[in-house]
Structures are given as structure tokens and as C-alpha cells.
N, C-alpha and C positions, 0 to 999 in steps of 0.2 A: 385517692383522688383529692387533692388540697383543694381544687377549686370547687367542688362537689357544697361543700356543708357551707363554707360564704355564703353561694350563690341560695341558698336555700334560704338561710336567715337574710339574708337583704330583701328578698323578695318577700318570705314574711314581715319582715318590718315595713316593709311597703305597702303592704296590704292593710296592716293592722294601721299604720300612720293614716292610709287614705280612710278605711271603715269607720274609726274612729272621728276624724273632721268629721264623716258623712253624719256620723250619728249625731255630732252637735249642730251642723246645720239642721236636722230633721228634726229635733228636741224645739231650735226655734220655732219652723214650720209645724210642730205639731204632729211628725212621723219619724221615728227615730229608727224605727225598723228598716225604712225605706231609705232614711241617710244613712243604712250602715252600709245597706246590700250598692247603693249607688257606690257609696264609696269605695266597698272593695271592689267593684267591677272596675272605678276609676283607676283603682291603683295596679290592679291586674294587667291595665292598657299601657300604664303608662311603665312599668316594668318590661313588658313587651313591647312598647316603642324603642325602651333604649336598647333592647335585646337587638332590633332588628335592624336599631340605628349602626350596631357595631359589627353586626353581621357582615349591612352593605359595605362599609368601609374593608372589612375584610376580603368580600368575593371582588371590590374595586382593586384590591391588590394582588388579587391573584390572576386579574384579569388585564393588568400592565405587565412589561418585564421583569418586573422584579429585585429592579435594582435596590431598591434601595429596603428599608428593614421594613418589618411585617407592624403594624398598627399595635404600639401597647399600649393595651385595654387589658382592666384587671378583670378576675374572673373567668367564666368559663370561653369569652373569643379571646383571652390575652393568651391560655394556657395552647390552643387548640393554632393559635396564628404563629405563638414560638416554637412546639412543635411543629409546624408546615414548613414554615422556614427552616427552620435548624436537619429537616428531611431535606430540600430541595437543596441548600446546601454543599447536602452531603451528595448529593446527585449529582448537582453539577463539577463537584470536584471529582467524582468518578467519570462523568464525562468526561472530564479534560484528560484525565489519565489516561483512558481507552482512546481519546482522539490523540495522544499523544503517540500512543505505544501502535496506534497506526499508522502514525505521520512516519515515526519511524520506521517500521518492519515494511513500507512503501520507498521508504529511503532506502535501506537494505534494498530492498527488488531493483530500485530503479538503479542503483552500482552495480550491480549481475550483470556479469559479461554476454549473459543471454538475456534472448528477449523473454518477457513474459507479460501475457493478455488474459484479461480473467472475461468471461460471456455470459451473459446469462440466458432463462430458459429458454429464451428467441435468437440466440446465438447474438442477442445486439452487445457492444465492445464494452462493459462497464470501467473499463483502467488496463492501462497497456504502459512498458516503461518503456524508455527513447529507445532501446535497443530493437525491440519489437516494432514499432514503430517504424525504424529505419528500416528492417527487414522484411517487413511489408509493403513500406511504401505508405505508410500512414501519418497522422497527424494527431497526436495523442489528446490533444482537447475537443478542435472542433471535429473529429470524427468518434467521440463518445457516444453513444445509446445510440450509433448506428450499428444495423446489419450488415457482419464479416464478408457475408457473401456478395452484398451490394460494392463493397470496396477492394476486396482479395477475390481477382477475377480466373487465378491458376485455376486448369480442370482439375490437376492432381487432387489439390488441397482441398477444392468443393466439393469430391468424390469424397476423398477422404473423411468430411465432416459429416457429411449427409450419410452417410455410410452408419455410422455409428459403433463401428469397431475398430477403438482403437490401443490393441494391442501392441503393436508397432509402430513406428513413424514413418512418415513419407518425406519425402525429397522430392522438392521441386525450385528451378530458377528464381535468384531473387530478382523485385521490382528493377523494369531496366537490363535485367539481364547479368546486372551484377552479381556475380558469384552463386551457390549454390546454399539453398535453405534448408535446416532439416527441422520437420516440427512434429511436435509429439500430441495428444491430449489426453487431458486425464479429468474426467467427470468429478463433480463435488458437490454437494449438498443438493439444494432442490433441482435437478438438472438442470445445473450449472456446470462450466466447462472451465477447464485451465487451461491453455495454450503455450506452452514452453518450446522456444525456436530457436537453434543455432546454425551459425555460419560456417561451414563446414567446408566453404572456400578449399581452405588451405591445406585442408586435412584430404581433398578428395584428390590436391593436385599434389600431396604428397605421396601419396597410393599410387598415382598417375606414375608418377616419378621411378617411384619403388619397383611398380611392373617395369614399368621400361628399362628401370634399371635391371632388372634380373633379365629380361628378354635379351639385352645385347650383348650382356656380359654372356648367355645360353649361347648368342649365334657366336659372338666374337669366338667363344673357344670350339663351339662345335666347326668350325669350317676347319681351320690347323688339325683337329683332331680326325675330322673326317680324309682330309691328305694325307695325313701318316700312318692311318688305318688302310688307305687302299695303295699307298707304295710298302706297308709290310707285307699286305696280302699277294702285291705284283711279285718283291721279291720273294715270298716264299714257293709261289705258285710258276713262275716265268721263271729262264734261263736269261741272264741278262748278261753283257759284254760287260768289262771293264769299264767302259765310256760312256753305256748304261746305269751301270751300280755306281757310278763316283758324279754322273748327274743327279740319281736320284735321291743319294747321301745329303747331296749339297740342297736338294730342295726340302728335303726332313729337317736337314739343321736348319734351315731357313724358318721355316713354322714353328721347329719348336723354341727358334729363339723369337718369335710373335710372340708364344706364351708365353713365358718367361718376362717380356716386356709389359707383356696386359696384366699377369700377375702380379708383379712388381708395381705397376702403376696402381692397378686396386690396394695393394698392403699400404701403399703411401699414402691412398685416397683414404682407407681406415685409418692410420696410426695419425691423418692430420686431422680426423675429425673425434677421435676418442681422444686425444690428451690435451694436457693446459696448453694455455697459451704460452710462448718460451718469452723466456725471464727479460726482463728489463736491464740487469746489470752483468749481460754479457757483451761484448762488444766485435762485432764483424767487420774487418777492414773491408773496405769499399775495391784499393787496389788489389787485396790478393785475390777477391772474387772475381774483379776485373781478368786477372791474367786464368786464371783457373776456366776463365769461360772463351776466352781465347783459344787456348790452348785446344779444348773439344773442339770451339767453333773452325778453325784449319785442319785440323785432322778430319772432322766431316766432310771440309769444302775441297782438300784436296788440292787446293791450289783455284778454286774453279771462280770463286768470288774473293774480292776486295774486303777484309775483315778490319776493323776500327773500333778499337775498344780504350774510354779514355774520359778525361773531363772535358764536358761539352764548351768548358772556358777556352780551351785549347793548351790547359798545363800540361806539364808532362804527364801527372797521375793524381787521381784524387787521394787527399790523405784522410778523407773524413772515416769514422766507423757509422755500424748502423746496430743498433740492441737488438739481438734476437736471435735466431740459433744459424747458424753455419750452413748446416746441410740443406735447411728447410731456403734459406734463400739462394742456395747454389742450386737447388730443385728446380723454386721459379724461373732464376734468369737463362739458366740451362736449357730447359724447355722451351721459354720464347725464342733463342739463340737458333735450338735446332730447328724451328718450325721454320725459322726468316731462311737460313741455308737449303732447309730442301725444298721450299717452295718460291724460291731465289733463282732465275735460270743462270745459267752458267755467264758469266763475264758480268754481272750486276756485283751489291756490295751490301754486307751488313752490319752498321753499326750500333756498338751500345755505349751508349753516352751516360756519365752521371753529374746531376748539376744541382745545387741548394737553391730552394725559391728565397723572396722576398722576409714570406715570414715562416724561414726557417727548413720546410716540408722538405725533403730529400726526393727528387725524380729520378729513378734508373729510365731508359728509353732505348728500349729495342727498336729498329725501326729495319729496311731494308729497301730493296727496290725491285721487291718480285711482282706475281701474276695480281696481288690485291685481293680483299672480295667487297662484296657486295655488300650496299646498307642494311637491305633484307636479314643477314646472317648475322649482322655484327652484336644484337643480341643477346644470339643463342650461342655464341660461341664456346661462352664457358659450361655449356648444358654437358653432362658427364656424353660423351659417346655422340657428341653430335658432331657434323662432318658434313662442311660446305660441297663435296664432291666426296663421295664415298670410296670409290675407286679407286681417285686418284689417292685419295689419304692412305688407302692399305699398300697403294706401289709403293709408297714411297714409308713405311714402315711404321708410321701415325698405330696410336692405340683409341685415340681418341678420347684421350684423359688428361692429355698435357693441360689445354687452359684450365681445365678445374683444378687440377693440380695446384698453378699460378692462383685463380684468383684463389682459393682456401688459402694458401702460403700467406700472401697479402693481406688478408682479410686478418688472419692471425697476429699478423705483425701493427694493425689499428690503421692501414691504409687502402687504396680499393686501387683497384684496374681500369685504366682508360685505354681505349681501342677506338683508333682512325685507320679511316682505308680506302681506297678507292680499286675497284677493277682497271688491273695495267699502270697505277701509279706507286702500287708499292704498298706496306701498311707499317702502324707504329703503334708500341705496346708499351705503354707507361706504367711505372711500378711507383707509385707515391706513399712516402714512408711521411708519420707524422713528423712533426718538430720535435717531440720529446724524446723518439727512437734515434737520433740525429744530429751528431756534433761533430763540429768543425774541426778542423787545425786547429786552431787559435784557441778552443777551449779546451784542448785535451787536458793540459793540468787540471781541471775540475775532473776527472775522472781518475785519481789516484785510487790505488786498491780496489780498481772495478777488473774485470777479469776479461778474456778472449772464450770463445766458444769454447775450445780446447783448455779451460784452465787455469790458463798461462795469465800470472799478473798483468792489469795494464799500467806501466808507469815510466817518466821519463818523457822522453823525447818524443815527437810527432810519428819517426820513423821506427820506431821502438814496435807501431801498431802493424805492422807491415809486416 
């Protein structure tokens, strides 16, 4: 203790300095005994004044904020105020630390794709981040150290808390109706509660999807299969005529070429959503897709409609190409070709036009002048198996896969599907390819040593692409 033996000897000198006056003023007066003992008593106060003089100044500084540095004074408040300081110090720099590494790990929460609400032992909201907030329906400041239950009015949810077992989560409607909530909780410290909530939206309408989709693809093949199971069991069990057995032939090969077309349509629905996207530096002539969709589109029609296949300029033939795979867009336009023909009445007309916008985008445009539908459907049209008239879609040989087919196609190639239509006026099916999938005549020299679907160099001439 350095300050210990000073303080000792100052105050003996102080004593002995005052004892000693006292004694020579009492030697005058005639009591020298009595000026010693005055005098040490003086000097004993007056060491305790400056004791207490530097005390106060001390507790006056511990009783401001402390900005500024602690009082030095030598001796025993100089050692005990550098100490206090030099602890408080160290305290406030551990505060900052710990407020730091809060500020943080509250930074962390509040980037969490979920929400997350911390409660304490009256369920009121101590810190909730935006996410939680928005999935509530809350306001993360001014609804702090209120009661969940005064603000999150779900009965689910107030069951569920009130409850107090929370092993599982509940699901219930988010605020407004928007989408669906799933929230968990998990108890902490002084019963105190966590609240962890996500938006499960998406995940439940993809579930949605997934049943539905297994449900139709179940009926789509159970009805074909259910007819060829009871025309094998007629012929094996009936005697049937010639004219019998070569009808009932023709209506088996009829269904099981339904399968075969649903089947076929599913392996394409898989193989366009399991692989890459197709390459950028292959290159699709525009005209020979042209004539290739022709060519189905008459052998469908039969003669029965007006087919136009061509550039919407009125050239002879577009010479543009388009980057991406062959099959995959002879798919698309394929299928909106055949949908315009069979739901085209006889003596109408179906053209596909292709035409370069402004800035650059490449439009193919199925269009026709059949039955039309409805704004209602337009939609849903590309929903796997869905079917403005169910009925009529299966007379007429529909899987109910084509537009998905399309927009996946499209969507692969970095362009989307626009759909107009009216009931009795007809409808129109736009394929829009970006600018960068997309070159002209006029550029084709920039395309040396890029290749065709098949391979085949691209170089040369305009017609070279053809």
C-alpha cells in the first residue's frame, strides 16, 4: 500500500507541528500541557478537514457522468479515485463491447429471412425484427412492452400461447389474409418466450400444386386405363362381329395413344425442368421453324382453315435466328399452333407471324380466329392440367400440358408468354425472346463460328442459316 505510510507520517507531522505551536502558545499563557493537547486536537481537525475536503470532491465526481478524469489528490483519495476511474473505465469499455456485439447479433436477426419476437414473462413484445413485424401485422417500436395478445388477435395463435405446449407449431392466416404463417415457440430464461415465424405462403401452395399435380395425372391415366381394361375384359368375355372388334380396336388405339401423349407431355414437363438452360451460342433459324410448324399445322387442319406462317413485315421469310435449342422451341410453337387449329372452327384461319421490336426483342405470335376464352381463365392457363372446358379439351385430344410446356420453354429461353383473348373473337399467343437471343440479317457476320442446333457451323451468307 504506497499511499498507506505517507498518509501516516503527514498526519503525524501534523499533529506534532500543531502540539507543538499549542505548547508555545501555553508556555506564554502559563499551561503548556493544555497548548499541547489544544494543539493536537487542532491539528487532528484540521487533517480531517482536508480528509473530507477531498473526499467531497471525490463523491462530487462520482456523482456527475464522469466525463471527465477523477480528482488528483495525493495520498490516500488520489490512489482510491485512480483506481475508481481506471475500474469504471474498464467497464464502460466492456459496455460498449457487449452493446456492440448486440447491436450486432440484433443485426444478424433482423437480416433473417424469418421473423423473430423475443416476450417476456407477460408475454409483452420486448424486440421483434421487420420480418415478424410484417407477419404479424405489427409495428416494431411503437408496439414494444405491449401484450401479443392485445395486438395478434388469431384464435389459433392465442390458443396456442395460452396453452403452453409448445412442441409443435401452429399455422394460421397472416394479417389481412395474406398468405399463411407458421410460428413456433420456444421458452428461455425467466419465462421468457422466443417466437420464431415463417411464411410458408409458398411452400403450402406448392404442396397445393404437387397434390393436384399427382391427382390429375392419377385420373388423366386412370380413365384410358379404365377403357382398355373393360374393352379387354368385353373381348375376352363377348363374342363380337368383325365390325365390333375393328370398332373396339380403333377406340383402345385411341386411349392408348391419350397415354402415350400425357406421357410424353410429363417426360418434357421433367426433362424442361431438370436440365440447364440451352446454350446461348447455338443458333435457330426463325424460317425453318416457320416451315416445320406449317407443315404439322395443314396436316392437322386438313384443309379446314387458312394457315399463314411468315414475317409480320409481309417479307417473304424471316431470315433472323434465335439462340437456344431447336426441339425445345419447335415444342412451344408446335403446341400453340395445334391448340389455335383445333379450337379454330372449320373455315377460320391461323397465323404465326414473327416480327423484331423497336429495342431489338424477337415476337413469334400465334394468333387465330377461333371460340376465344374468357378473362376469368387467362390466367390459369398455363397451370399444368388445367382446362377452360374439360370436355371439350379431352374430344379434341388436349393433355392439358401444352401451355406449361410453352411457358417453361419460354421462360428457359429469358422471355415470358403474353395471352389476349376474347370469347368469339379469337386469341393470341406471344412468344417474346430477349435482344440478346436475337439477331438480324444484317448482323449475321458477327456470328462467325457460332454453331445451329444440330452442329452445323454458322457462317457465310444470310441463307447459309436456312
Amino acid at each position: 500500500m504506497p499511499w498507506l505510510i505517507p498518509r501516516l507520517v503527514a498526519t503525524l507531522l501534523a499533529v506534532l507541528l500543531a502540539a507543538s505551536f499549542g505548547g508555545l502558545v501555553g508556555l506564554v499563557w502559563g499551561v503548556p500541557s493544555v497548548g499541547v493537547v489544544l494543539g493536537s486536537l487542532v491539528g487532528c481537525l484540521a487533517c480531517a478537514a482536508v480528509d473530507a475536503l477531498r473526499g467531497k470532491r471525490f463523491m462530487n465526481w462520482l456523482q456527475q457522468k464522469r466525463g471527465d478524469a477523477a480528482p488528483r489528490d495525493s495520498g490516500f483519495w488520489g490512489e482510491i479515485g485512480h483506481r475508481v476511474e481506471r475500474s469504471l473505465r474498464l467497464l464502460e469499455r466492456q459496455v460498449g463491447m457487449e452493446q456492440t456485439r448486440l447491436a450486432q447479433f440484433l443485426s444478424a436477426i433482423e437480416a433473417s429471412p424469418n421473423g423473430v419476437m423475443l416476450l417476456d414473462a407477460h408475454d409483452q413484445i420486448e424486440w421483434c425484427n421487420s420480418v415478424a413485424a410484417d407477419q404479424f401485422g405489427l409495428d416494431p417500436r411503437r408496439d414494444r412492452m405491449q401484450p401479443i395478445t392485445n395486438l395478434v388477435r388469431e384464435p389459433a395463435f392465442v390458443a396456442y400461447l395460452q396453452a403452453g405446449v409448445f412442441e409443435e407449431s401452429v399455422t394460421f392466416p397472416g394479417p389481412g389474409l395474406r398468405g399463411t404463417v407458421s410460428v413456433l415457440i420456444r421458452p428461455y430464461g425467466e419465462s421468457m418466450k422466443l417466437v420464431l415465424s415463417q411464411d410458408i405462403t409458398e411452400r403450402e401452395r406448392s404442396d397445393s400444386m404437387r397434390r393436384s399435380f399427382v391427382a390429375n395425372v392419377s385420373h388423366e391415366i386412370r380413365t384410358p386405363l379404365t377403357v382398355l381394361s373393360g374393352f379387354i375384359e368385353t373381348m375376352a368375355s363377348v363374342q363380337l362381329t368383325d365390325a365390333e372388334r375393328h370398332r373396339v380396336n380403333e377406340l383402345m388405339a385411341q386411349q392408348t395413344r391419350r397415354m402415350q401423349l400425357l406421357v410424353g407431355d410429363l417426360l418434357t414437363l421433367a426433362q424442361l425442368e431438370g436440365s440447364p438452360r440451352p446454350p446461348a451460342d447455338r443458333w435457330v433459324s426463325v424460317q425453318q421453324l416457320l416451315v416445320q410448324v406449317r407443315v404439322a399445322a395443314e396436316a392437322l387442319s386438313a384443309g379446314r382453315h387458312t394457315i399463314v406462317c411468315g414475317d409480320a413485315s409481309g417479307a417473304d421469310g424471316p431470315s433472323d435466328v434465335i439462340a437456344g435449342s431447336e426441339h425445345e422451341l419447335h415444342s412451344a410453337v408446335a403446341n400453340l399452333v395445334s391448340n389455335a387449329v383445333r379450337y379454330t372452327p372449320a373455315g377460320g384461319s391461323v397465323k404465326v407471324l414473327w416480327s423484331i421490336r423497336g429495342d431489338g426483342t424477337g415476337e413469334l405470335d400465334v394468333c387465330d380466329t377461333g371460340i376465344g376464352i374468357a378473362a376469368e381463365h387467362l390466367l390459369r392457363l398455363t397451370e399444368r392440367f388445367y382446362r377452360v372446358d374439360g370436355s371439350r379439351s379431352r374430344d379434341t385430344g388436349g393433355t392439358g400440358l401444352g401451355l406449361s410446356i410453352v411457358k417453361h420453354v419460354v421462360q428457359r429461353h429469358g422471355g415470358s408468354l403474353e395471352i389476349r383473348s376474347e370469347p368469339g373473337s379469337g386469341s393470341s399467343f406471344k412468344l417474346m425472346f430477349p435482344a440478346p437471343r436475337v439477331r438480324e440479317a444484317s448482323r449475321l457476320p458477327e456470328l462467325q463460328g457460332a454453331t445451329h442446333a444440330d452442329g452445323s457451323v454458322l457462317r457465310g451468307s444470310p441463307l447459309d442459316v436456312i
